[in-house]
N, C-alpha and C positions, 0 to 999 in steps of 0.2 A: 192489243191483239194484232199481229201482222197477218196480212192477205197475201191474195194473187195480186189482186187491184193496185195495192199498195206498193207491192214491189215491181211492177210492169212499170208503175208512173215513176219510182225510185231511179228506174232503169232508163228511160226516156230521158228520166233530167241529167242522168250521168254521163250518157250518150247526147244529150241535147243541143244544144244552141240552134242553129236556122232548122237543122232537120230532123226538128222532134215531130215537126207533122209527116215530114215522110217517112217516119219511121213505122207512125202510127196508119197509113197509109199502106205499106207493103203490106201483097198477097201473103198467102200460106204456102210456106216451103213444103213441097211435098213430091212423091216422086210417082210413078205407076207400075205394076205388077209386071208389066211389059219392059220394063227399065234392065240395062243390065249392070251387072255390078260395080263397074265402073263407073259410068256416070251417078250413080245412087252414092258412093262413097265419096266423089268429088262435091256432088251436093252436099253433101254434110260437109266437110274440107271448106269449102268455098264460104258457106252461109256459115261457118263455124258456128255449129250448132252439135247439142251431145246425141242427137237421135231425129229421124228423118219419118213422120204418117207418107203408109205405102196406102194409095187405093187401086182400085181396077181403072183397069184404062178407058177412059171417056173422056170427052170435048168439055163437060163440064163436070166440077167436081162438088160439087153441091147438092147435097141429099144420098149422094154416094159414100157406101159403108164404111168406115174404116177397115184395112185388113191386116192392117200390124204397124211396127217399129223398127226400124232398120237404124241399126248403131255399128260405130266401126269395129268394137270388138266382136260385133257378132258375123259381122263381115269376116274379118279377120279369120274367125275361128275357124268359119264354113273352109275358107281358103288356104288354110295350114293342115288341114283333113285332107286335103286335096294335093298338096304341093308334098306335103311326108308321103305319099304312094308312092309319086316319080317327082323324087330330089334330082336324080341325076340329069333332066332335061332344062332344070333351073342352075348352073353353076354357082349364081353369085350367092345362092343361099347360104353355102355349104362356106362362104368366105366369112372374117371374122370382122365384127361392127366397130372395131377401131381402121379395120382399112376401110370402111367408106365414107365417103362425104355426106354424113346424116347425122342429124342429133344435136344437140346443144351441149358443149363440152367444159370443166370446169380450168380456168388461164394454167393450172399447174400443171395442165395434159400439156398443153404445148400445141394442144389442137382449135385452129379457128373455126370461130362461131360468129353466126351473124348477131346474135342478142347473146346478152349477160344470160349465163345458169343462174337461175333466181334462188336461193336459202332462204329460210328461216331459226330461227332459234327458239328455245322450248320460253324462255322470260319475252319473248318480241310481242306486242298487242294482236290480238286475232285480226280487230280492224287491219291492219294492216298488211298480215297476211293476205285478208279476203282484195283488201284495195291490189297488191299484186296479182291474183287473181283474173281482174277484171281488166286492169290496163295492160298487158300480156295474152288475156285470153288464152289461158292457161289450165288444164282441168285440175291440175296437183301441184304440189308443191314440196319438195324434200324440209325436212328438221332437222339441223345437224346441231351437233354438240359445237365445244368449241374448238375442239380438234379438225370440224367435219366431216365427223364418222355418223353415219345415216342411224340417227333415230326411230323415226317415222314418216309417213307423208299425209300431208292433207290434204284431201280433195275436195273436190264440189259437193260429195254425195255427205261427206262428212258434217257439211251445212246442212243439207235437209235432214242430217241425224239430230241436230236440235232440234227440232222442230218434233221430236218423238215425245211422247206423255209429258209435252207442254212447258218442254224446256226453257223457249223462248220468253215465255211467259217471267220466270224466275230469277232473270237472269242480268247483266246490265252490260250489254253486247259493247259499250266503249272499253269495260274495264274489265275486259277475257282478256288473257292472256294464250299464248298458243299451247301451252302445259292444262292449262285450265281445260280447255274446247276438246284437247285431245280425252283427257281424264271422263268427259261429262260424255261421251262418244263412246269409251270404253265401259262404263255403267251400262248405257242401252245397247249396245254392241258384242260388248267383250274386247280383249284385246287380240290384233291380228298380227299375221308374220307380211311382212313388205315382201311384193316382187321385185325381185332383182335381178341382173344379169351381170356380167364378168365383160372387160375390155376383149377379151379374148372368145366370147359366144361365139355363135354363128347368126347370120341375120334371120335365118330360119327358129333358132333359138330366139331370139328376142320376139319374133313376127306371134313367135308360141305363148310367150309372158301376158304383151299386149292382148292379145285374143280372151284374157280372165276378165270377165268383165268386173 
């Protein structure tokens, strides 16, 4: 049976050597109601984490309510509601996401990236998948055929979808394959359409993709 417990100390040891006690030592990322969006979404950015406990603003935060979950897409989303009113006061929106310097681009664009575009392939071990994942810090991951025409993508949540009517349990996680993971996902799930965008979008267009959560 896997736990929380289990994969907290999994994750300590992966991240470990000298500073697995301060790992286990650091406070609670968390932000306050009085925060504004900025600093709340660099918090998440910084502590690369997928979602930020908002409480009311006090000196101590202990015994104080939880008042929600602050995620970049839902950040996003508030603030694409907002930027489609008055496009016209933002310009660079309206520009298209091949002219800017953002994103991780594949070597046949001809466009530089600080890190390797990461792929997968539908026969590659899920271990491995997940092991990219983790060493990237990464929430997805494309599957491409062997052309590199986009299959699918795997993400984080797509892990906690094993974990639905006890999949984990059934299962023999060295010897998944990423066809396999995808497949057992699509049973409890269904199958879904990938968000996409075009070299040619606008960054307001992609700001719009990102925002689903």
């Amino acid at each position: 049976m896997h736990s929380v417990s289990a994969w907290k100390e999994a994750k300590l040891q992966y991240y470990g050597g000298a500073d697995v006690a301060g790992m286990q030592r650091r406070p609670l990322v968390h932000v306050k109601d009085s925060d504004n969006l900025r600093d709340v979404a660099l918090t998440i950015i910084q502590n690369e984490i997928s979602s930020v406990p908002i409480f009311k603003s006090s000196m101590d935060i202990s015994g104080i309510p939880l008042l929600n979950l602050a995620t970049l897409p839902g950040i996003l989303k508030f603030l694409c509601s907002k930027l489609q009113e008055q496009p016209e006061g933002y310009p660079i929106l309206r520009n298209q996401i091949s002219s800017i310097p953002i994103g991780t681009w594949s070597q046949h664009t001809g466009r530089a990236s600080t890190r390797q575009l990461r792929t997968s392939g539908l026969s590659a071990p899920l271990i491995t998948c997940l092991d990219f994942l983790l060493e990237d810090r990464i929430s997805s991951i494309p599957i491409v055929d062997d052309n590199g025409s986009l299959l699918d993508v795997y993400s984080l949540s797509d892990i906690m979808a094993l974990a639905e009517n006890d999949v984990y349990a059934c299962i023999e996680l060295e010897q998944l394959t990423v066809e396999n993971a995808l497949e057992l996902q699509y049973q409890v799930n269904g199958r879904r359409q990938c968000h996409t965008c075009l070299s040619t979008s606008t960054l307001l267009e992609v700001l719009d993709q990102l925002s689903v959560p």
